[in-house]
C-alpha positions as CSV (number, residue, x, y, z in Angstrom):
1,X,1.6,31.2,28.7
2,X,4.4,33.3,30.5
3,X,5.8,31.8,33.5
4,X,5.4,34.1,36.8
5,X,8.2,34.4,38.6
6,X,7.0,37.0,41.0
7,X,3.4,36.3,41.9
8,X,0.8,39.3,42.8
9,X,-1.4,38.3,45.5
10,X,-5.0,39.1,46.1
11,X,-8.5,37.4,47.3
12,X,-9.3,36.8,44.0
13,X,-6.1,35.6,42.5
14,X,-4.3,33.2,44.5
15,X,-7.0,31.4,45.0
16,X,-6.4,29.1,42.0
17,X,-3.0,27.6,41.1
18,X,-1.1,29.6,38.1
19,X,-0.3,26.6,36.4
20,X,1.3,26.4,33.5
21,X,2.4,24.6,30.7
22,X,6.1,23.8,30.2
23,X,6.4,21.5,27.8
24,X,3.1,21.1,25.5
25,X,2.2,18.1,23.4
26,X,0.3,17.6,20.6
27,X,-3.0,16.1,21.5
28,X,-4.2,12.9,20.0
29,X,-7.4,10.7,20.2
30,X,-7.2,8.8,23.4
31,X,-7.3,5.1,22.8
32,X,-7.4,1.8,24.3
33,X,-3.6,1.0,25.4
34,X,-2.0,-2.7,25.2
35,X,-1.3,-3.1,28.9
36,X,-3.0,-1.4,31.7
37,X,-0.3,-0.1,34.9
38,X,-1.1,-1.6,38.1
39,X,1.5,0.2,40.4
40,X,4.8,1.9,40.4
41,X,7.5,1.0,42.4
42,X,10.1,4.2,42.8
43,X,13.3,3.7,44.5
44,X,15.8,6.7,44.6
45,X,18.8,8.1,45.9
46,X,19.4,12.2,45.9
47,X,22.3,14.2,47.0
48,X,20.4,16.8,48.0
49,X,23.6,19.2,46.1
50,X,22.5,19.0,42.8
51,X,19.8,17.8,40.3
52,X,21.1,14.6,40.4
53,X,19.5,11.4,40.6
54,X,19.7,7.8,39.9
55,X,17.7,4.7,41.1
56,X,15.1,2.4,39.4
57,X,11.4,2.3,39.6
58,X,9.2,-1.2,38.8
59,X,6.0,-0.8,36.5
60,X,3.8,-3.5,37.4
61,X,1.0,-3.9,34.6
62,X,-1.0,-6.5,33.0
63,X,-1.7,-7.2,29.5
64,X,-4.5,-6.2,27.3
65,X,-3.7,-8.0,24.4
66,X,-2.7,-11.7,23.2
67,X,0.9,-11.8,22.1
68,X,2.3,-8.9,23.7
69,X,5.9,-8.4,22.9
70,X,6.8,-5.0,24.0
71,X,6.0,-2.2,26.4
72,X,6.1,1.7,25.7
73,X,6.8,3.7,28.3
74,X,8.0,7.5,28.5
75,X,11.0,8.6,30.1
76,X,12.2,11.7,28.8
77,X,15.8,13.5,29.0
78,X,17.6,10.5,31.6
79,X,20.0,7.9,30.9
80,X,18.4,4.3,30.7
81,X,21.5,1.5,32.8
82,X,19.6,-1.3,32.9
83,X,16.0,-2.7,31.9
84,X,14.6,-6.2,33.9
85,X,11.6,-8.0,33.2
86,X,10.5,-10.5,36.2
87,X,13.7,-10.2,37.3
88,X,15.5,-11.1,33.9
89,X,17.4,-8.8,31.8
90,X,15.7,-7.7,28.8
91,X,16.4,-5.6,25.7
92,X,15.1,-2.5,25.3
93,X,15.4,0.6,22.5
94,X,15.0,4.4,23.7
95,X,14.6,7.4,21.6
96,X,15.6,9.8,24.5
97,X,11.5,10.0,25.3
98,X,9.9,6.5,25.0
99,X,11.4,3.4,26.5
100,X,10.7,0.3,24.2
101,X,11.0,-2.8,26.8
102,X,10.7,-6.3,24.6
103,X,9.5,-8.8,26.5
104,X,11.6,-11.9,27.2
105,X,8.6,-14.2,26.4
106,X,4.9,-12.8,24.8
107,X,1.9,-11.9,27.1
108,X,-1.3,-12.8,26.8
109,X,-4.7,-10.3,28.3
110,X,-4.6,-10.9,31.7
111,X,-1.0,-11.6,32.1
112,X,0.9,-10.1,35.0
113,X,4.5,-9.0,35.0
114,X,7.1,-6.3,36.7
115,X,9.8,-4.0,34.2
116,X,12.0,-2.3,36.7
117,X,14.3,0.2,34.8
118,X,17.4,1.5,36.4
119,X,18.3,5.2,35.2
120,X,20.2,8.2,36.5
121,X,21.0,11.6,35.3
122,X,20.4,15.0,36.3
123,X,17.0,16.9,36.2
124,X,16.8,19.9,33.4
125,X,14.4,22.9,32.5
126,X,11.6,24.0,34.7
127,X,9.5,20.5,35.6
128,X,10.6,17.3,36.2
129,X,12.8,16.4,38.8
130,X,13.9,20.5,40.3
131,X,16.5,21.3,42.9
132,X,17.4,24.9,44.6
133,X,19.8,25.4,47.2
134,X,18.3,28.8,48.1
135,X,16.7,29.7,50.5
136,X,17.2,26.4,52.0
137,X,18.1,23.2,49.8
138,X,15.0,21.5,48.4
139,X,14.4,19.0,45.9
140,X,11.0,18.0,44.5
141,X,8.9,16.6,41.4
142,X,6.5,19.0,39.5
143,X,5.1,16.6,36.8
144,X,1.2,18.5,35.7
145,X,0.4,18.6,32.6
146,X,3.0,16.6,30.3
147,X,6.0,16.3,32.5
148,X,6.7,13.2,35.3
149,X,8.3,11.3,32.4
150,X,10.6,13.9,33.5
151,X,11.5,12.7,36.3
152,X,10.2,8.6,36.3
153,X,9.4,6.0,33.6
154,X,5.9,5.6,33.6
155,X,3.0,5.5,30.6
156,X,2.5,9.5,31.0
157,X,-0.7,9.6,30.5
158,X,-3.4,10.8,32.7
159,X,-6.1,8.6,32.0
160,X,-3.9,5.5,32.5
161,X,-4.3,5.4,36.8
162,X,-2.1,3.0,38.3
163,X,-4.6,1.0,40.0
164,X,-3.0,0.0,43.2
165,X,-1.1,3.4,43.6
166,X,2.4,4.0,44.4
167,X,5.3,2.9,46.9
168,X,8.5,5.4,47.9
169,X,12.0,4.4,48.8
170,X,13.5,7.7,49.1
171,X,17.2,8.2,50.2
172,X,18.6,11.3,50.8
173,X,21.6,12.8,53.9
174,X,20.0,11.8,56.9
175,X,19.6,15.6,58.1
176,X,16.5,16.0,55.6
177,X,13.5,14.7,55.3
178,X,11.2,13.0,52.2
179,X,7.5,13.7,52.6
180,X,5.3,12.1,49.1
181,X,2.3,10.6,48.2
182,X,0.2,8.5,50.9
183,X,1.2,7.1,54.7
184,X,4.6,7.5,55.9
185,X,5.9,3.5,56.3
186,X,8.6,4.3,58.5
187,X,12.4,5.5,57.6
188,X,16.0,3.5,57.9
189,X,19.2,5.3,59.0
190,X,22.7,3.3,57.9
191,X,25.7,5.9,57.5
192,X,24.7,9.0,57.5
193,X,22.4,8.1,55.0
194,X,18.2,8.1,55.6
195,X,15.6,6.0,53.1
196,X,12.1,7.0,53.9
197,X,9.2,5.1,52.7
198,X,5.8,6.3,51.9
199,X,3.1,4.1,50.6
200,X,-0.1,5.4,48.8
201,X,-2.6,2.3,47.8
202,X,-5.1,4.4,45.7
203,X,-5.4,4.4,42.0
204,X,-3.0,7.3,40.9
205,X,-2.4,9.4,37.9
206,X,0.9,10.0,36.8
207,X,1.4,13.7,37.1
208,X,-0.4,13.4,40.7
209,X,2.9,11.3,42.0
210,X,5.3,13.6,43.8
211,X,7.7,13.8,46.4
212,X,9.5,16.5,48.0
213,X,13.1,16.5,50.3
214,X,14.1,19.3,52.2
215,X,15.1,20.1,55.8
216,X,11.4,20.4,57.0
217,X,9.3,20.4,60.3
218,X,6.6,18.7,60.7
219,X,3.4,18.4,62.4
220,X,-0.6,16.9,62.2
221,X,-3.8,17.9,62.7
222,X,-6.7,15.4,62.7
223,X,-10.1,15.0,61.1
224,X,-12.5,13.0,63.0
225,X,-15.5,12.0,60.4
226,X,-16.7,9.8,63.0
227,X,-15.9,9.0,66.9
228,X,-13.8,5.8,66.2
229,X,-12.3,7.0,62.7
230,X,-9.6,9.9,62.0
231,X,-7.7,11.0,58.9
232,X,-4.1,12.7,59.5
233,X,-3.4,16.2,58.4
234,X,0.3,16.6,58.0
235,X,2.4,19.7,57.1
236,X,5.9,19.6,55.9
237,X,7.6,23.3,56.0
238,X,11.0,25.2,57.0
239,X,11.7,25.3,60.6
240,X,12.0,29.1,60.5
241,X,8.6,29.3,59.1
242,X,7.2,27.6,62.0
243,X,5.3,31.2,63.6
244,X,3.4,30.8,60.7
245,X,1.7,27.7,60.8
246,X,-0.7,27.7,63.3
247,X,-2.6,30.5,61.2
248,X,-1.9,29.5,58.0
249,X,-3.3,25.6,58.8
250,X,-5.9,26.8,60.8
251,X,-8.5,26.2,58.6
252,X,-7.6,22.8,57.7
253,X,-10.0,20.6,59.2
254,X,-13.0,22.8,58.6
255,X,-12.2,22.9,55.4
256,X,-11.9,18.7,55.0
257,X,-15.5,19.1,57.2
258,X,-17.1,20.8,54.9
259,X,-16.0,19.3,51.7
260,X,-16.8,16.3,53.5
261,X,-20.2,17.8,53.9
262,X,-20.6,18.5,50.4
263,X,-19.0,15.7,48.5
264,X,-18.9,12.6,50.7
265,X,-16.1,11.2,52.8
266,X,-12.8,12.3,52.1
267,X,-11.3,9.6,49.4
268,X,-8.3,8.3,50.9
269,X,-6.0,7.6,53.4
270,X,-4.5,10.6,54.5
271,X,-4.1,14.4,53.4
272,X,-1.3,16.8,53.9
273,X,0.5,19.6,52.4
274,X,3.9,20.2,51.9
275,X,5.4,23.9,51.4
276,X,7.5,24.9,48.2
277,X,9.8,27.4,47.3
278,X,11.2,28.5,44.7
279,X,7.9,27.3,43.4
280,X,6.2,28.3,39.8
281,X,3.3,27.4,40.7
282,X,0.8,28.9,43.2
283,X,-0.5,25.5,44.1
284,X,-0.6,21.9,42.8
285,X,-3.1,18.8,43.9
286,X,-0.2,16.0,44.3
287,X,-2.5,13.0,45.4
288,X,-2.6,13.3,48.9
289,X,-0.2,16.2,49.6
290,X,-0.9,19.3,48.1
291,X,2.0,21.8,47.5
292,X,1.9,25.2,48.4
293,X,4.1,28.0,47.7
294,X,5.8,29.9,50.2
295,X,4.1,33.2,50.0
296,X,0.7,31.6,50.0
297,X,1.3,30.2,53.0
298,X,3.2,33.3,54.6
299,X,0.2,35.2,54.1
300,X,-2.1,32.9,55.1
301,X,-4.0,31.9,51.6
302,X,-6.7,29.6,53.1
303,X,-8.9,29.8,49.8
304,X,-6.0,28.6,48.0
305,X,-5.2,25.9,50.3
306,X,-9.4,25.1,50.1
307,X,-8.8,24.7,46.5
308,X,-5.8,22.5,46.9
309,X,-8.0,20.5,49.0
310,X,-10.7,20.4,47.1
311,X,-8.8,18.9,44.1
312,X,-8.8,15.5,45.9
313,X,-12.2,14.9,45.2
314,X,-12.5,16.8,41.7
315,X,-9.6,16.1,39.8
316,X,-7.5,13.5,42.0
317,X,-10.3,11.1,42.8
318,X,-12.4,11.7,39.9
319,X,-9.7,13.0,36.7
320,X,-10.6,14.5,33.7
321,X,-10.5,12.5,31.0
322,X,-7.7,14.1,28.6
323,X,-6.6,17.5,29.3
324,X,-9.0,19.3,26.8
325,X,-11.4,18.4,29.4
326,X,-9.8,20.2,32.1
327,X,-12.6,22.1,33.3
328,X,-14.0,19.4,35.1
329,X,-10.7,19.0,37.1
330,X,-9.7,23.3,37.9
331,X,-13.5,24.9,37.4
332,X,-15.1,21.8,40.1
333,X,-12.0,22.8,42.1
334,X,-12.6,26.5,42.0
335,X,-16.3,26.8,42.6
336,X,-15.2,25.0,45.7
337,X,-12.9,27.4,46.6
338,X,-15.5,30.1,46.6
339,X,-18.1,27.7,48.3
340,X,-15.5,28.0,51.1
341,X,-15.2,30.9,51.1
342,X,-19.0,31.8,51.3
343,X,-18.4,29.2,54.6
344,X,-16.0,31.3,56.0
345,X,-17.1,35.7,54.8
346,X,-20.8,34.9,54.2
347,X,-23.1,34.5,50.8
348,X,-21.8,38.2,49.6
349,X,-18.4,37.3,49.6
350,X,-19.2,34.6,47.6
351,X,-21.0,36.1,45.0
352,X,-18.3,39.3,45.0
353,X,-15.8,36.7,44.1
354,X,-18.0,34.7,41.5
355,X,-18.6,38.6,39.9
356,X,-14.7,39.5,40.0
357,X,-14.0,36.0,38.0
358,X,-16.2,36.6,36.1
359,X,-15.2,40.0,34.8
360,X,-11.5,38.3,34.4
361,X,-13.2,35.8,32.0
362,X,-15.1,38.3,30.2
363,X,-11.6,40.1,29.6
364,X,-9.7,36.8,28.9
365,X,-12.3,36.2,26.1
366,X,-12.2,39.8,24.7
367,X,-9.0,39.1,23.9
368,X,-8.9,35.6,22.7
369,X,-12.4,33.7,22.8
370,X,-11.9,29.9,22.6
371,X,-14.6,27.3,24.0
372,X,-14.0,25.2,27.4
373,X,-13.2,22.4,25.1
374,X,-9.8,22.7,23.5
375,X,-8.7,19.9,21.4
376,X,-5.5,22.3,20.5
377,X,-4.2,22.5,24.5
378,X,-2.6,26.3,23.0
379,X,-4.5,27.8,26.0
380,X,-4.1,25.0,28.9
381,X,-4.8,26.4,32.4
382,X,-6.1,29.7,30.9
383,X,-7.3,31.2,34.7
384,X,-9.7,32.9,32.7
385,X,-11.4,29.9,30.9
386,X,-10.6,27.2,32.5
387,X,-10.4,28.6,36.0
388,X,-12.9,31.0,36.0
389,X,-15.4,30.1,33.2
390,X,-15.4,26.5,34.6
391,X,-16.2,27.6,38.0
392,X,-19.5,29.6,36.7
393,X,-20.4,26.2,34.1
394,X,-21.2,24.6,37.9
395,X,-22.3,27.4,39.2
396,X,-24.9,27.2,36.5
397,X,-25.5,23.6,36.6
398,X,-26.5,24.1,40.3
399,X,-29.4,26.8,39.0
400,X,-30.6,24.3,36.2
401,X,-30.9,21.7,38.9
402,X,-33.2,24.1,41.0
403,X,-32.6,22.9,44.4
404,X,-29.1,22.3,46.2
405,X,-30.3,18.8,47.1
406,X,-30.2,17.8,43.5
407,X,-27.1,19.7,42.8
408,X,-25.8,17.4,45.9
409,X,-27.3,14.8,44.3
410,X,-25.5,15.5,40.8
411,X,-22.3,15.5,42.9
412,X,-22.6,12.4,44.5
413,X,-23.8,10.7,41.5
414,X,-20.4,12.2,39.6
415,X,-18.3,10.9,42.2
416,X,-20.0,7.7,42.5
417,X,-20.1,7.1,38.7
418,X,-16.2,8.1,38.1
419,X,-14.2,7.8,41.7
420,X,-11.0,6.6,41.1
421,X,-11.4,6.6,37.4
422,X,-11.7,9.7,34.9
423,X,-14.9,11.8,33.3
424,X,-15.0,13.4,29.9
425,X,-17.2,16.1,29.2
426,X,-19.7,13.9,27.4
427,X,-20.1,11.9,30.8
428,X,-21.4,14.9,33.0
429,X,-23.7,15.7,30.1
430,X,-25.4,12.2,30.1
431,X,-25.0,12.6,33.6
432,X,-27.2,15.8,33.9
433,X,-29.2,14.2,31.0
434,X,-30.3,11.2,33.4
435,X,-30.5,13.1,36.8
436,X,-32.8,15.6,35.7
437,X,-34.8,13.9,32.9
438,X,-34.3,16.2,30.0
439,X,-32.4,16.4,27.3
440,X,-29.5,19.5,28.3
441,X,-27.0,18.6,25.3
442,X,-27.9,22.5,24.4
443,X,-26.0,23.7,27.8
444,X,-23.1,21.8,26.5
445,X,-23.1,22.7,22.9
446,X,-23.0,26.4,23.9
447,X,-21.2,27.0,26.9
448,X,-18.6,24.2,26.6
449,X,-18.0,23.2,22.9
450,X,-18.4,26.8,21.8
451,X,-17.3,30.3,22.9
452,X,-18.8,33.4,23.9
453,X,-21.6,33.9,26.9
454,X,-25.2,36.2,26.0
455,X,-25.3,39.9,26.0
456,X,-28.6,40.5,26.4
457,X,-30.5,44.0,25.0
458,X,-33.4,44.1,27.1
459,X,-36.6,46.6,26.5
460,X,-39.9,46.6,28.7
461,X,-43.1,48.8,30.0
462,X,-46.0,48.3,31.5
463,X,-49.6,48.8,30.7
464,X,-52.3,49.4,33.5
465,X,-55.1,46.9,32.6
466,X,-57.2,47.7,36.3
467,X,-57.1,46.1,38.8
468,X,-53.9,44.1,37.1
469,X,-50.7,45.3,35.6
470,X,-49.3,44.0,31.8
471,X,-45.5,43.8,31.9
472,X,-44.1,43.8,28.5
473,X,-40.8,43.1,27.4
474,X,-38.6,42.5,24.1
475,X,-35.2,40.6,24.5
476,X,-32.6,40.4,22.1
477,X,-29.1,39.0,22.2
478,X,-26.2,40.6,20.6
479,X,-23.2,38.7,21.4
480,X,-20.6,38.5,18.1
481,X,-18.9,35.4,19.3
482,X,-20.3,32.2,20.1
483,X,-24.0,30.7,19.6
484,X,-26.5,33.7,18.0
485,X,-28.7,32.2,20.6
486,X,-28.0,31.1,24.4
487,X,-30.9,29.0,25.7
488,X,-30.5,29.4,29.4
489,X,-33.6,30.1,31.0
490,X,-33.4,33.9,32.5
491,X,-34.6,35.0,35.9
492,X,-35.8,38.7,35.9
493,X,-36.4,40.4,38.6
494,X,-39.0,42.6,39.1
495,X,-39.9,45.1,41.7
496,X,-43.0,46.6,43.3
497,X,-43.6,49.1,45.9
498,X,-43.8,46.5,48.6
499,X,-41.9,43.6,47.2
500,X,-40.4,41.8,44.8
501,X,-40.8,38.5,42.8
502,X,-38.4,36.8,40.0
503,X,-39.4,35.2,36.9
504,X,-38.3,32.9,34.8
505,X,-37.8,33.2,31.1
506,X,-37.8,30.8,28.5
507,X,-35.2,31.8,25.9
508,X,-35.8,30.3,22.3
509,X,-35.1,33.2,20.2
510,X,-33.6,36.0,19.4
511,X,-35.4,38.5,19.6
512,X,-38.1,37.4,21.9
513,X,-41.1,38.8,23.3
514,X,-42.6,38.7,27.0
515,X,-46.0,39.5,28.5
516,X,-46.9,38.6,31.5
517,X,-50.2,40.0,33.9
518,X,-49.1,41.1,37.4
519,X,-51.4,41.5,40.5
520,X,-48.9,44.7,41.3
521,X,-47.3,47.8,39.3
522,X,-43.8,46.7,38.4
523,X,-41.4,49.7,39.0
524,X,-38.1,48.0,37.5
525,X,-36.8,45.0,36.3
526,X,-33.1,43.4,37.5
527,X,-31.5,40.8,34.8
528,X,-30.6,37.5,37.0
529,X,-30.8,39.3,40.7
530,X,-29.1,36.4,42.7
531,X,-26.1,35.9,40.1
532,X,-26.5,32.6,38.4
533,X,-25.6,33.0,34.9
534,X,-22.7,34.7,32.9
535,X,-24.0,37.1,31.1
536,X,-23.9,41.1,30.1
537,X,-27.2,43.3,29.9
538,X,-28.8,46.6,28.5
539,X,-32.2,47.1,29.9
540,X,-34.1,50.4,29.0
541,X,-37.3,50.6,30.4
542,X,-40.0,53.7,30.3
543,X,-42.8,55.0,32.4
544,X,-46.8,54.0,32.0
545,X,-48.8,54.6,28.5
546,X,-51.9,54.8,27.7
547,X,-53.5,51.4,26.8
548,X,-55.2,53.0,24.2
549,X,-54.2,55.1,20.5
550,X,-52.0,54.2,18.2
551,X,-48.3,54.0,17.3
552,X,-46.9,55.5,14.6
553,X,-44.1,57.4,13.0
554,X,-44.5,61.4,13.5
555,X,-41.2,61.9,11.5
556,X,-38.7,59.7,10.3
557,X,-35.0,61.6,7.8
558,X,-34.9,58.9,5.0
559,X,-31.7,60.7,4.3
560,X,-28.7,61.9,6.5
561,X,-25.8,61.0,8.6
562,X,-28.1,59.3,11.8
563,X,-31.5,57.3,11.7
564,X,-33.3,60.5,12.9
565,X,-37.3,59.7,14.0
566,X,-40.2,60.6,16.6
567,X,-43.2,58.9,17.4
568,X,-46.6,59.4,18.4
569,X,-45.8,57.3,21.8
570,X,-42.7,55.6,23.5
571,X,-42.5,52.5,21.4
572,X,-39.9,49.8,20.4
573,X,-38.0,50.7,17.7
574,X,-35.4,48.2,15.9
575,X,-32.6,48.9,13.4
576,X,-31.8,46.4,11.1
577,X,-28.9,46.7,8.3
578,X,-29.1,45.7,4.4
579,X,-27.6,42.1,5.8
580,X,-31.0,41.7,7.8
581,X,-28.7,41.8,11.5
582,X,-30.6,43.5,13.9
583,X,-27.8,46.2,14.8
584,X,-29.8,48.9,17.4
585,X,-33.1,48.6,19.7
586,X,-34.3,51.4,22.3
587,X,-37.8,51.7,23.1
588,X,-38.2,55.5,23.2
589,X,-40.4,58.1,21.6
590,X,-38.0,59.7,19.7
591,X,-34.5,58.4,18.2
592,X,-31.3,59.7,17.2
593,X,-28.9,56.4,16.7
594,X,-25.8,56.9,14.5
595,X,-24.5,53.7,13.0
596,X,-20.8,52.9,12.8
597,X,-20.5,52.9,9.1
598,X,-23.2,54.1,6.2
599,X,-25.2,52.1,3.9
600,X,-28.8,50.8,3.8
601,X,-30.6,50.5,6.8
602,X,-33.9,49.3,7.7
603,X,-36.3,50.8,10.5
604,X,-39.4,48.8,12.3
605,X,-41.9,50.1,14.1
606,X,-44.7,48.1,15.2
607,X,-46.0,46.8,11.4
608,X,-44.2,49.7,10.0
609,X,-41.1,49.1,8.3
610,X,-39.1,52.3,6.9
611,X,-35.7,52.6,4.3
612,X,-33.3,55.1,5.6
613,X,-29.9,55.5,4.2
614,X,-27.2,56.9,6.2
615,X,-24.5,58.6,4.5
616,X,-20.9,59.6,6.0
């Protein structure tokens, strides 16, 4: 994907995080590892005048085997000085990417020990470690998807948490300033010289660690989720930019209020944000301290910041399981996004800016369908699939669920089951599966594991049988990509005079037929009216017949360059080529359809079937 160095902003855009990725990897089966990380000790000292760094950091882990002898861990493009284990010098081999560490003596499951490895370098390419002296000098980690063995040894995987989180020792000039993950500790001046420490105690992904340096400002807001309890808010940004701030933060706690609301308590200790530029990203869910760019927060992006926020439940607390199951991380992240902003604009902003992404995915898969699921990665952060199309999977998990309180209760019990862990795709689906009592592997197989969304060609009338009214009506699906047929059920609207009602369909089939008595004259019909499914539509309708006489074919060209025919009434006509593909419906008394290339084709009326061939 290209990188955007120039960013367009608009409502719809910026509200999600223009990642992208740097450095891609081949994906392999996840597996069991020999030693799980228990925390990560980073030490460092920066210049703050170039990408250098050197310093050490400590993996603490434990064994999951009987006679372990060495570690693996990544650490990619920096020198290695010195490896220790417990303290004692050990050997170690490193390919310029993974870092063998042999183990003075073997470890058995359930063995403890430390491996602090001393390295120093300077930072390279686009992730990693970064540092710009304009506009102001900054340094700071950027690590999503592949990258913080980049910047840190560490087993660079996401589903490997450290359990107990991670501790900063950060030294830099004593004029700047070192926000990162988790509760400022306190800082030590000797020299001109400043070593802040920052402590975060929650289980932590590796590409969620991150710290920034820079001559910020600083300030906090506070979240009060009960009288005797607060969380901190705290912004890190340039002291020029400091105008800005009350409006661009102003939302801040609302936004941890509602979320809080929605999802349960906020999951750790503290939250902030920290502001970036230059910054390739538009936004990125660092564990506690979300990272903004500059012109986001210039202009006062709140739904991006929402999302930002958001990520801590969906994607920081609970963490996709590989990145081929990404959705659950960015589409959780941006249905939230909009949620907020229905909190803040009202229910038709919200469903103005679930239509807009939607449009973008339909044009993202126009030009390259690909399921949710991507085993290949070629497509990672897609905004249109895994932003946008994600965001509308909820959305639709929320309408089979029926009532918001089992949606809610669908989120708590995703939380619950997974906090602090990570979720494959698999897991919401036995998850929905159990909640709701059914059997919904169908939902999965067709909107996550394949491609495509319905496009549904949609014929009805209406028959006066007095004092009650028959509506009638024939759906067909004619999407060329993905599943021939999409089983979500389909609300249709229908109108009367003085009202309304919606009904449900249950879709089984392609086509399908529909009749169903009315106590009222239906006067039109509306394809899902209050916006719960991704989908396209054709609907033809026509005015009252007669209940009574018969249908058939006045005149029908078995010869010529169109399907030429009239009939004795409106009626449903279907076109079918030699293949037996259903190619054209209308309901209509007469017919003039010319098909895109000639051959055989196959006309049904009622009972009636005709042979026409089309020539060019």
């Amino acid at each position: 994907m290209t990188i955007l160095a120039v960013f367009v902003v608009s409502s719809f855009f910026a509200a999600t995080e223009c990642k992208h990725v740097y450095y891609p990897e081949v994906i392999r089966a996840e597996s069991t590892h020999s030693y799980d990380v228990l925390h990560y000790l980073i030490d460092l000292d920066l210049p703050m005048t170039s990408r250098d760094l050197e310093g050490a950091v400590t993996v603490s882990a434990r064994s999951k085997e009987n006679n372990l002898t060495a570690i693996d861990i990544h650490l990619l493009g920096w020198n290695v000085d010195s490896v220790k284990v417990d303290g004692a010098t050990a050997s170690y081999s490193h390919n310029g990417e993974t870092l063998l560490v042999y183990l003075p003596q073997p470890a058995n499951i359930g063995d403890s020990f430390d491996i602090q490895i001393g390295y120093s370098g300077t930072g390279s390419g686009t992730m990693g470690y970064l540092y710009y002296s304009s506009p102001q000098r900054i340094s700071y980690t950027l690590g999503c998807p592949f990258c913080t063995r980049r910047w840190m040894p560490c087993y660079d995987r996401m589903w490997e948490k450290a359990d107990y989180g991670v501790e900063f020792f950060i030294t830099v000039p004593d004029s700047f300033m070192v926000c990162a993950n988790g509760e400022f500790r306190g800082i030590d001046s000797v020299a001109g010289m400043a070593t802040y420490h920052w402590k975060h105690d929650w289980p932590i992904a590796p590409y969620l660690i991150h710290f920034a340096a820079s001559k910020f400002t600083t300030y906090s807001d506070w979240y009060y989720p009960a009288p005797a309890d607060s969380i901190e808010i705290k912004y890190f940004f340039w002291p020029q930019d400091t105008i800005y701030a009350a409006t661009a933060f102003q939302h801040t706690v609302d936004m941890m209020t509602f979320f809080d609301s929605l999802y349960g308590e906020y999951p750790f200790e503290r939250y902030g944000m920290v502001i970036l530029s230059p910054f390739y990203y538009a936004g990125m869910e660092h564990q506690t301290l979300g990272s903004i760019w500059r012109t986001g927060f210039l202009t006062n992006d709140y739904y991006l910041m929402a999302h930002e926020m958001s990520h801590m439940w969906w994607g920081d607390m609970v963490t996709c399981f590989g990145w081929f199951n990404v959705w659950l991380n960015e589409g959780f992240a941006t249905y939230s996004d909009a949620l907020y902003r229905e909190r803040r604009e009202g229910h038709q902003a919200f469903i103005n800016t679930m239509v807009s992404r939607r449009g973008s995915y339909f044009a993202a898969e126009a030009s390259h369908p690909r399921p949710l699921y991507d085993t290949t990665l070629v497509d990672l952060f897609c905004l249109g699939h895994d932003y946008y199309k994600s965001s509308w999977v909820l959305h639709m998990i929320r309408y089979l669920c029926g009532e918001d309180a089992t949606w809610l209760n669908f989120m708590e019990a995703y939380r619950d089951s997974f906090g602090y862990g990570n979720a494959s795709t698999d897991d919401v689906n036995d998850l929905l599966n159990q909640l709701l009592g059914g059997n919904y592997d169908w939902f999965f197989d067709e909107w996550i594991y394949s491609p495509g969304y319905p496009r549904y060609n949609i014929t009805w009338s209406k028959i006066h049988e007095s004092p009650n009214w028959r509506l009638v009506m024939d759906i067909t699906q004619y999407q060329t990509i993905g599943p021939p047929v999409f089983h979500m059920p389909l609300p249709i609207g229908v109108s009367y005079v003085a009202g309304d009602t919606i009904l449900t369909l249950a879709i089984n089939s392609s086509p399908q037929h529909f009749e169903y008595v009315l106590p009222y004259e239906p006067t039109g019909i509306t394809v899902d009216p209050e916006t719960w499914i991704i989908q396209q539509n054709t609907v033809t309708g026509i005015d009252e017949y007669a209940a009574k006489g018969d249908l058939f074919v006045q005149r029908i060209q078995t010869i010529g360059r169109a399907v030429n025919l009239k009939l004795s009434m409106p009626g449903l006509i279907k076109v079918y080529d030699i293949t037996g593909r259903q190619v054209y419906q209308t309901h209509a008394e007469e017919m003039n359809y010319q098909p895109s290339s000639a051959g055989i084709y196959h006309v049904i009326v009622g009972e009636q079937k005709y042979r026409v061939v089309v020539v060019k």
